[in-house]
N, C-alpha and C positions, 0 to 999 in steps of 0.2 A: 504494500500500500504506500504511496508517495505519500507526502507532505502533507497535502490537501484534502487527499482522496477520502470521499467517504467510503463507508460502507456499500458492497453491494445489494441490488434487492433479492438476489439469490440467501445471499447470506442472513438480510435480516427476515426471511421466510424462513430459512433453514432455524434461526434461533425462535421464532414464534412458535414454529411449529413442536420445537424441544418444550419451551414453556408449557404448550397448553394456552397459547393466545390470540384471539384472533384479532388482527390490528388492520385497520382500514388503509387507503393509501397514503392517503396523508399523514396519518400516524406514523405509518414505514419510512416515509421522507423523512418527519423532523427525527423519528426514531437512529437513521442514519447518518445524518447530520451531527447530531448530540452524541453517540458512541465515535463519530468522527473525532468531532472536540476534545472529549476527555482524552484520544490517546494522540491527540495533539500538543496537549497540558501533559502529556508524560513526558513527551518528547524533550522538552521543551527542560523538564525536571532532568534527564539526561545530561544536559549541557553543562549542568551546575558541576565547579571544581567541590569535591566531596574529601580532595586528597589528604585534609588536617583535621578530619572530623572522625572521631573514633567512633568504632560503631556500638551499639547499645542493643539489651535485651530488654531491657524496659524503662519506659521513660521515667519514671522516678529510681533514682539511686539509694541503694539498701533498703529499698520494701523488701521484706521478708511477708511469709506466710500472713496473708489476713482476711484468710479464712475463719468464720466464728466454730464454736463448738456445736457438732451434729448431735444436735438432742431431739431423740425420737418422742412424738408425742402423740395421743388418740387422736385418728382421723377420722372423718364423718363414715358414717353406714352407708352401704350403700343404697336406702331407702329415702336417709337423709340427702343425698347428696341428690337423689331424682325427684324430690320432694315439690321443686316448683319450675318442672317444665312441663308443656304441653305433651313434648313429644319424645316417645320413649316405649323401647321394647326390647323384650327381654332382659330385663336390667343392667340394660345399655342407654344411652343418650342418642336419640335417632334425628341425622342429618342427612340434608341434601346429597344425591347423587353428586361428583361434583366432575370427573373423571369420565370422558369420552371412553366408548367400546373401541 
């Protein structure tokens, strides 16, 4: 991809259709456009001299562990926890289909 190049409409069909989305054409254009940009703003990040900058695994220095303590406690029933929906079977929580065949 050059400089400028956006995305093509093959490519951004090939990633809609990964998703699960169906995106109209217009959407596909500025969709192309705007994944154009951001890896234009990387390029861009590339250029920068990094050569005196040490590198880091985490941006504050000497955080340690702060994680709280795992203290197991009663969780609802599961009568309670189905207690104020409409929709529900089997004592499960029943949702839309959402997943094309």
């Amino acid at each position: 991809m050059s400089k400028k190049e956006e995305f093509s409409k093959e490519t951004i069909d090939h990633i809609s259709k990964l998703a699960l989305i169906e995106l109209s054409e217009e959407e596909k254009e500025n969709l192309s456009k705007q994944l154009g940009d951001i890896l234009n703003y990387f390029r861009k990040l590339d250029d920068l001299d990094t050569s005196n900058v040490s590198p880091t695994t985490h941006p504050i220095d000497g955080l340690s562990n702060v994680f709280r303590e795992d203290i197991p406690w009663k969780s609802l029933s599961n009568e309670e926890a189905l207690k104020n929906t409409k929709h529900k079977k089997d004592g499960f929580f029943k949702a839309p289909r959402i997943l094309k065949e």
